[in-house]
N, C-alpha and C positions, 0 to 999 in steps of 0.2 A: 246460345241465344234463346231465350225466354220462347214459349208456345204462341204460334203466329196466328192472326184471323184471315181467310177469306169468306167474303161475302158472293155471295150468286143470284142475281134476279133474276126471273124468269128458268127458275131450277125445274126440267121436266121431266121425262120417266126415261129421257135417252141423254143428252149432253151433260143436265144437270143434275142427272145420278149418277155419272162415270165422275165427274170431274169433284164431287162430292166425297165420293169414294177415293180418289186420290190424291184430294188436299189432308184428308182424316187418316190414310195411312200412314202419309208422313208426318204426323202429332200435331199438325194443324185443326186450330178450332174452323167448325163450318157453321155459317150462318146460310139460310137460303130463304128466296122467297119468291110465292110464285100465287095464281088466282083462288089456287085450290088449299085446303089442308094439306100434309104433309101424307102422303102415303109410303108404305114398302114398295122397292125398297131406298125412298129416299129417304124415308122416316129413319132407317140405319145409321146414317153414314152421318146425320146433320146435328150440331149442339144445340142450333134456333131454328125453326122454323115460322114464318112471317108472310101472313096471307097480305096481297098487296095487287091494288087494282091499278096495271101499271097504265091505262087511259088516265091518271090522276098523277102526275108529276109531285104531289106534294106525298102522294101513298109512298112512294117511292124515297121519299127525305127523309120519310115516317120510318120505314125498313131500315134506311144505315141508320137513323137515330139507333133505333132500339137493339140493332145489333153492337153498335159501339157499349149502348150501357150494360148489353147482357155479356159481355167476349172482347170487349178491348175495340180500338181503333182499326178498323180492317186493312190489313197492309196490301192484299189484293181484291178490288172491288168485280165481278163480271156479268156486264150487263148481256143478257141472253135471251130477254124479251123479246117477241117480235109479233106483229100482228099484220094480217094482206089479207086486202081486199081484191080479189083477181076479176076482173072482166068477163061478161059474159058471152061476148064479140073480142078475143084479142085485134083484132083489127079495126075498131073502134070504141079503143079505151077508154077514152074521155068522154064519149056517148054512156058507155056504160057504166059508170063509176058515180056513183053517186057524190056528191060534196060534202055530205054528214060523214059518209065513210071515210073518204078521202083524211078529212080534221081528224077523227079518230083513230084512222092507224099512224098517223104523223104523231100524235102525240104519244103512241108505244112508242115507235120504231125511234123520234127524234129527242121530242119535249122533255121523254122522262130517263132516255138515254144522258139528254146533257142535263139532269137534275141527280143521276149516278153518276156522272163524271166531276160533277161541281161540287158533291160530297165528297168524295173519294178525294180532289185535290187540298177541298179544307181541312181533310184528314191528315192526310198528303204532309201539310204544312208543320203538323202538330207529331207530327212523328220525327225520335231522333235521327240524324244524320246518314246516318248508316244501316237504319232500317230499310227492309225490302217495304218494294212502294211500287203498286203494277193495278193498271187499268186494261181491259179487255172489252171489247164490245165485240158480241158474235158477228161477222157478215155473212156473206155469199159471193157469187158472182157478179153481184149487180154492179161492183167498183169496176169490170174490165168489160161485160158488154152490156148492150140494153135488150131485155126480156118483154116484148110488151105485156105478156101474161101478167108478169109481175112488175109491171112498171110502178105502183104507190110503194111497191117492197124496196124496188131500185133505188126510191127518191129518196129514201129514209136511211138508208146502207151509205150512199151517198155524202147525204148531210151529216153523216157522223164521221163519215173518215175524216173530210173538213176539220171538226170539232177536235179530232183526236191529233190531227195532225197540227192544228193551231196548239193543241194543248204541250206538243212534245217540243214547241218552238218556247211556249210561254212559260213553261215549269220544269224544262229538266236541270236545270240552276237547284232542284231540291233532291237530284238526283232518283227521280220518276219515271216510270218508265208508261208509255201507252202503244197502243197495238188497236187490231181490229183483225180480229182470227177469220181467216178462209179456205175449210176444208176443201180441197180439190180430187179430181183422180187424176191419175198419171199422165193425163194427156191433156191437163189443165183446163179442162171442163168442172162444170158445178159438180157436187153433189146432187144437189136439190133435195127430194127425196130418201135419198139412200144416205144423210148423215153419219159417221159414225162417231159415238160418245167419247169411247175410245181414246181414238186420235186426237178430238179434243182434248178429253184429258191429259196426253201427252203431251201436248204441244201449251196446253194453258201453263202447267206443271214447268215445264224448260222457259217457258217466259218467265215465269213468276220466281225463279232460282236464280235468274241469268242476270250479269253482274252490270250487264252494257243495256243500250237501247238496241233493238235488231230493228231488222225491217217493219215499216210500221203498220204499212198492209201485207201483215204476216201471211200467204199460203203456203198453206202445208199439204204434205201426202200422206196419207197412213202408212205408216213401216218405213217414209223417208223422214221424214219431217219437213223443214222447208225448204221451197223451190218455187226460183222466181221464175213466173209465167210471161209472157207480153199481153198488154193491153189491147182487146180488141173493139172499139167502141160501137162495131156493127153489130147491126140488130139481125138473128138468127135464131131458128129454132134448139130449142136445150131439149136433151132427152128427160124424161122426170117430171117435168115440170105439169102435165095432166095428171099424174096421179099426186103431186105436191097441191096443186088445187082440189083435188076428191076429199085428201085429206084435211083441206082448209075448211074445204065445205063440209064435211063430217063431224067436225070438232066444233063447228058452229050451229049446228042442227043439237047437238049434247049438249052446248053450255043452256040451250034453249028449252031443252025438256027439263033439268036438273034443277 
């Protein structure tokens, strides 16, 4: 089989450098796209790189265009964007949540998610038969409980399994496969914080080779792979999750001096 593309939005210096690195050492072309230029060492591992302002669902149409014309049809698309606004009262969210912010991380987390997924399927269409053909949307935990820390994060994690899961009802007739990846630890708790690129990669890597549909709200273990958890829809505190806001809030204090 001919050299394959995947694309990666929202490619950062931890998920979207591992998983970068390990579509390119199997002879796959990598396109990636993220807010910033391409740096080391994702600059490495990537054929395109494609600055892309994912608040703008059309940036986002703009990225698979250009990656189709530079590298082919992308047979794996992985949306990995994500944007949260956390609360500065978890105990009064919606007091503290602004409505501007609220629009705008809906439109990362949801708008431009389903503007990669409605690329990827018209792609999808146009690829032959027996091409590999895999959608990924990164999540969390926010499909099994509710965080109110990250309650705008949950709504958006949310609305996309929906999407993903309507989409494996409406297109696997083209033999497609979609997913929404969720790092766990062993005792089926989040991440949050402590993601590892890693594991993603390993587990994006087994999706995107794998001949069937798997489970569609893929969790996975590092060093296991996956493993179904149960659903807990109570609301409880997550360990991580204060230092996953520090660093929300840090990264947001940068884009603002820069």
């Amino acid at each position: 089989m001919s050299s394959q593309t995947v694309l990666i939005l929202g490619a950062g210096g931890n998920t979207g450098v591992a998983v970068a690195k390990k579509f390119k050492e199997q002879g796959w072309r990598v396109a990636t796209a993220s807010r910033s230029a391409a740096k080391d060492p994702l600059s490495q591992h990537t054929s395109l790189h494609i600055q892309a302002d994912f608040t703008n669902p059309n940036s986002v149409v703009d990225a698979y265009q250009r990656a189709e014309q530079a590298l082919g049809i992308p047979n794996v698309v992985i949306y990995n964007a994500y944007a949260a606004t956390f609360p500065k009262d978890p105990k009064h969210a919606f007091d503290s949540i602004p409505l501007d912010k609220f629009g705008e991380d809906l439109a990362v987390n949801v708008t431009s998610a389903y503007a990669a997924l409605k690329s990827a399927v018209e792609g999808f269409e146009r690829l032959p038969v027996d091409a590999t053909k895999v959608f990924i949307y990164t999540g969390n935990m926010s499909t099994g409980i509710i965080v109110p820390e990250a309650v705008v994060l949950g709504v958006g994690k949310n609305a996309v399994l929906y999407l993903v899961e309507a989409a494996v009802q409406l297109y696997g007739h083209l033999a497609a496969r979609f997913y929404v990846g969720d790092e766990r630890d062993r005792d089926g708790n989040s991440t949050m914080d402590k993601i590892d690129g890693e594991a993603h990669a390993v587990a994006y890597w087994e999706l995107a080779t794998s001949s069937e549909q798997g489970p569609i709200n893929y969790t996975f273990v590092k060093g296991i792979g996956y493993k179904k958890f149960d659903v807990d829809r109570a609301s409880r505190p997550v360990e991580g999750v204060q230092s996953l806001m520090k660093k929300a809030a840090d990264a947001v204090a940068a884009r603002k001096e820069s």
